[in-house]
C-alpha positions in Angstrom: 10.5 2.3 -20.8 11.0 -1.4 -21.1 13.9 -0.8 -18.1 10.6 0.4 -16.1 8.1 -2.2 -17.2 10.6 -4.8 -15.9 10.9 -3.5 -12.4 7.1 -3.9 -11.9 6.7 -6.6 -9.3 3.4 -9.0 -9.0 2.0 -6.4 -6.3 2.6 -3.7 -8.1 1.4 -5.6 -11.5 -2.0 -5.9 -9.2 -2.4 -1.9 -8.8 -1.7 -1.7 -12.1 -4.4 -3.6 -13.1 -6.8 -1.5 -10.8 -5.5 1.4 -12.8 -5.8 -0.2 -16.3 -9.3 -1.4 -15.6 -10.7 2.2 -14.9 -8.9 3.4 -17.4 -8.9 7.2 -15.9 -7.3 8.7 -13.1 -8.3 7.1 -9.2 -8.5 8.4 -6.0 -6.7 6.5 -3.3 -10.1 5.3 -2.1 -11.1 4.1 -5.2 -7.7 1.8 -5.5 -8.3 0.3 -1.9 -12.0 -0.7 -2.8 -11.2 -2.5 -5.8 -7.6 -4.1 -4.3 -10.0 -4.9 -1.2 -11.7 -7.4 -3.4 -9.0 -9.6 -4.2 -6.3 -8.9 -1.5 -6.7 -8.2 2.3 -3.8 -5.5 1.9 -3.9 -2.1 4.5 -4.2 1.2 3.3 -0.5 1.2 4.0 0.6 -1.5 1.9 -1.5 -0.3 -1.0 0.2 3.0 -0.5 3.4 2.2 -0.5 3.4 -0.1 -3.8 1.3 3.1 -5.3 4.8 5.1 -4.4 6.8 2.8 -5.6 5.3 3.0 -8.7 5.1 6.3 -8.9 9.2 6.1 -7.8 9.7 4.0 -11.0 8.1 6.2 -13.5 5.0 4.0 -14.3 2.5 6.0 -12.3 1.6 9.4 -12.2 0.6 11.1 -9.1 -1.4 14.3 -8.8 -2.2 16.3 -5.6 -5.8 17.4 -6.0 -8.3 17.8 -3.0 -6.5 13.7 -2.6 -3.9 12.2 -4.7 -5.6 10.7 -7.5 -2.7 8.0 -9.6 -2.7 7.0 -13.3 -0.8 4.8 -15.3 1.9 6.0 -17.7 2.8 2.7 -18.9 -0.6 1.2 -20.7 -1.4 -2.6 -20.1 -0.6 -3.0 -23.9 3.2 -2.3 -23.3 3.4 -4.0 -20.6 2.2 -7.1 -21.7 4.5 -6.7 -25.0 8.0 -6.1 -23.2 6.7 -9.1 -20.2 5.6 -11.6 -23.5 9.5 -10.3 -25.6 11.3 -10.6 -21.7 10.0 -14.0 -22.0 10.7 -15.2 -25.7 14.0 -13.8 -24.9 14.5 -16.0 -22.0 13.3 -19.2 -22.2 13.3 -19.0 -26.0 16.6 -17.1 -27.0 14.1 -14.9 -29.1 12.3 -17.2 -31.1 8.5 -16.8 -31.1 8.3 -20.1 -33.3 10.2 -21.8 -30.1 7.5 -21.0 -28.2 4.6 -22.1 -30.3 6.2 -25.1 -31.6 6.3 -25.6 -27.3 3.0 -25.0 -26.7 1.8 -27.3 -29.9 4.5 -30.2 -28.2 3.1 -30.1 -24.8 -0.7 -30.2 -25.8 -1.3 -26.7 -24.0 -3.7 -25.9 -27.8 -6.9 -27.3 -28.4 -8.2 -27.5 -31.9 -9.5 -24.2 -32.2 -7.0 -22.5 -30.7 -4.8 -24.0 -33.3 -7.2 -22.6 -35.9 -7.5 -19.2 -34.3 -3.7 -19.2 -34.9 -3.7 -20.8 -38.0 -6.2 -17.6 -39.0 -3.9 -15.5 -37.5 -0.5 -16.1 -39.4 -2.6 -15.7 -42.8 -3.2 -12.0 -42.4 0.3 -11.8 -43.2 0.1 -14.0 -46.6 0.4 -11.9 -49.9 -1.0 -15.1 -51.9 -4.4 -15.2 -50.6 
């Protein structure tokens, strides 16, 4: 999968989100209504990132009175091999690398710093 996931380009990662966001199966008509809100892509264009997608294994298409797409990969994987692709790049694998960049470049307010703060406790065995 994460072979997949890392083939999705910032088009397709905008179909994607179309498909995530209903969170069911969509007509081709559907897809170009939303995508018309945010891009000025042709029906052409929309279709052929929706075959690529399909081509890749992330997408699912089935022929019913239209085509009607779904997503095989769910935005929670996605998002999981893009944030690991990431660590693993700029940060040889190191999570901490990454916080300990966002805490050095001011990118955390307060609260966000608490929010995470909260978060690394759920772990703790000595509350």
């Amino acid at each position: 999968m994460s072979r997949l996931v890392s083939k999705i380009t910032d088009s397709e990662l905008e179909v994607m989100k179309v498909l995530w966001g209903a969170g069911y199966e969509l007509p081709m008509a559907d897809i170009r209504k939303k995508l018309e809100q945010t891009s000025k892509w042709e029906t052409s264009t929309i279709k052929t990132l929706l075959r690529r997608l399909c081509k890749k294994g992330v997408v699912l298409a089935t022929k019913k009175e239209v085509f009607y797409y779904k997503h095989l990969v769910s935005e929670e994987e996605y998002n999981d091999f893009s944030t690991q692709s990431l660590i693993d790049r700029l940060y040889s694998g190191s999570a901490k690398k990454l916080v300990a960049s966002l805490l050095g470049s001011k990118k955390l307010n307060d609260s966000d710093i608490e929010e995470l703060r909260t978060l690394f406790k759920v772990g703790d065995r000595d509350e």
